[in-house]
C-alpha positions as CSV (number, residue, x, y, z in Angstrom):
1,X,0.0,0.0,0.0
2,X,1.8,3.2,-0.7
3,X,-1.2,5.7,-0.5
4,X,-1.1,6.3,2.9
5,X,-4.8,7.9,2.6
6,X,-7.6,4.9,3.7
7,X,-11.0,5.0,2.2
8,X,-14.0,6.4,4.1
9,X,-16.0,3.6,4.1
10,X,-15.6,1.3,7.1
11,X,-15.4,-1.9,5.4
12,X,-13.1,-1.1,2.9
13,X,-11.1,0.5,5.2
14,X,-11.0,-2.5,7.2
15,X,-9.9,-4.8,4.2
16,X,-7.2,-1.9,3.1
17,X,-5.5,-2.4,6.8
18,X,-6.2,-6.2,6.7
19,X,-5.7,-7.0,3.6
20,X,-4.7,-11.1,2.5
21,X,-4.4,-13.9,4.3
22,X,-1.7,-13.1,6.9
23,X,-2.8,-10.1,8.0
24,X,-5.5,-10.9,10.5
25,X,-3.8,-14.5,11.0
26,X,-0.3,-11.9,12.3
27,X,-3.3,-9.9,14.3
28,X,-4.6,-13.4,15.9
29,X,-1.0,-13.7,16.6
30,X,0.0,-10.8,18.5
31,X,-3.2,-10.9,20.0
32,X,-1.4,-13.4,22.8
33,X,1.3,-11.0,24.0
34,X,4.0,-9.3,22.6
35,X,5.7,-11.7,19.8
36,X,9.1,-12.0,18.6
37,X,9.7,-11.8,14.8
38,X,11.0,-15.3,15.2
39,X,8.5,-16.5,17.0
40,X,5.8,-14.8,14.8
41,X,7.2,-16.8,11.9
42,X,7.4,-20.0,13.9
43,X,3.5,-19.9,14.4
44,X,2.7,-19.1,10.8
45,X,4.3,-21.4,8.9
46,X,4.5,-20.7,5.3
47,X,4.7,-16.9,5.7
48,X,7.9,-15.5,4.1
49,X,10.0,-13.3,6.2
50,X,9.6,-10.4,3.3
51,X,5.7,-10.8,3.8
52,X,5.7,-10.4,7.6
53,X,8.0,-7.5,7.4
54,X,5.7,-5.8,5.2
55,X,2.6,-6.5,7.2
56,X,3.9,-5.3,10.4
57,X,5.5,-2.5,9.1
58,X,1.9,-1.2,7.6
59,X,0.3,-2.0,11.2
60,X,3.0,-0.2,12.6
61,X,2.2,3.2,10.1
62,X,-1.1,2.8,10.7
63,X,-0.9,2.7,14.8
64,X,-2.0,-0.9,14.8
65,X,1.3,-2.1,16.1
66,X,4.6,-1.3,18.4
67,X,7.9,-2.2,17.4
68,X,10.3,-2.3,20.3
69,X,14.0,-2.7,19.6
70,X,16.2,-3.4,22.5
71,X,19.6,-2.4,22.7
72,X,21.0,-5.7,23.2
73,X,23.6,-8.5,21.5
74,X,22.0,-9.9,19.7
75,X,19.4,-7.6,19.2
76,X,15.9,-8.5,20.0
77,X,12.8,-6.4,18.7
78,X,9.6,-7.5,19.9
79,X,6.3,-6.1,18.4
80,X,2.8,-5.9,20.4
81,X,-0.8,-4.5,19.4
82,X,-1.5,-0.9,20.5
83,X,-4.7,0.0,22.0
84,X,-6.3,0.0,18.3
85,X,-5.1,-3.0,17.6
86,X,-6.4,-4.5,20.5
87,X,-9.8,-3.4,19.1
88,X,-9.8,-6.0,16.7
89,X,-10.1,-8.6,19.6
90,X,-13.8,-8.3,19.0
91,X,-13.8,-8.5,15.5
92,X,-12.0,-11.6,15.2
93,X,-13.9,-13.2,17.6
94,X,-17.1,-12.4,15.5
95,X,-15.1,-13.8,12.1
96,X,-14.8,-17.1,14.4
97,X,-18.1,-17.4,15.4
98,X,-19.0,-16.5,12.2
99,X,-17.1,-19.0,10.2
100,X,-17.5,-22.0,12.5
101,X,-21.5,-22.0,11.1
102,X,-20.5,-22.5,7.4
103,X,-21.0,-26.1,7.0
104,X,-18.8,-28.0,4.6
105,X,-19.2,-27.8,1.2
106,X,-21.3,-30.5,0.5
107,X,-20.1,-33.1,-2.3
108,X,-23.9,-34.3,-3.6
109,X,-24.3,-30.6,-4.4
110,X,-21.1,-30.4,-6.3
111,X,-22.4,-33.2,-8.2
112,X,-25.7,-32.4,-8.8
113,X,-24.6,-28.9,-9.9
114,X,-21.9,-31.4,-12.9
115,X,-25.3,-33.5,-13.8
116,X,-27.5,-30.4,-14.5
117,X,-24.6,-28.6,-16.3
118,X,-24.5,-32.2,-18.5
């Protein structure tokens, strides 16, 4: 994102700050405590280090997220939700709820949909 300007309507907004897959999985995340880098990357596997550097570093523009670098050898920098992003607390809690009532897809349907399409 390299408008730094976020659109006025709420839900697009929302996706514009939590926008693809790792985004709200990094928010879930750091919704446990402060998290190392390492550690964020050891609980979401498959994330590349380039992709978590960019997500945190928009939370962090936006006020989502703190960085915290310690002057230490070696150095450690530990990042935590703010305030703000402690907000989203709720919100994820709802897209849980939310999802865990969308039954599986359902394979007689797939096929029904093949033998009318036939």
């Amino acid at each position: 994102m390299t408008n730094s300007r976020l659109p006025e309507c709420g839900v697009a907004r929302f996706l514009t700050l939590l926008n693809g897959p790792w985004a709200t999985l990094i928010v879930r995340e750091l919704l446990h405590g402060p998290r190392r880098f390492t550690e964020l990357r050891a609980a979401l596997p498959g994330i590349s280090p380039h992709t978590l550097t960019s997500r945190l570093r928009q939370f962090e523009t936006h006020g989502i997220v703190t960085r915290t670098a310690y002057a230490q050898i070696p150095p450690r920098v530990e990042y935590r939700l703010t305030p703000l992003g402690e907000g989203l607390h709720d919100v994820l809690n709802a897209m849980a709820a939310w999802a865990v009532t969308v039954p599986d897809a359902r394979s007689d349907v797939i096929g029904d949909t093949e033998a009318a399409s036939s």
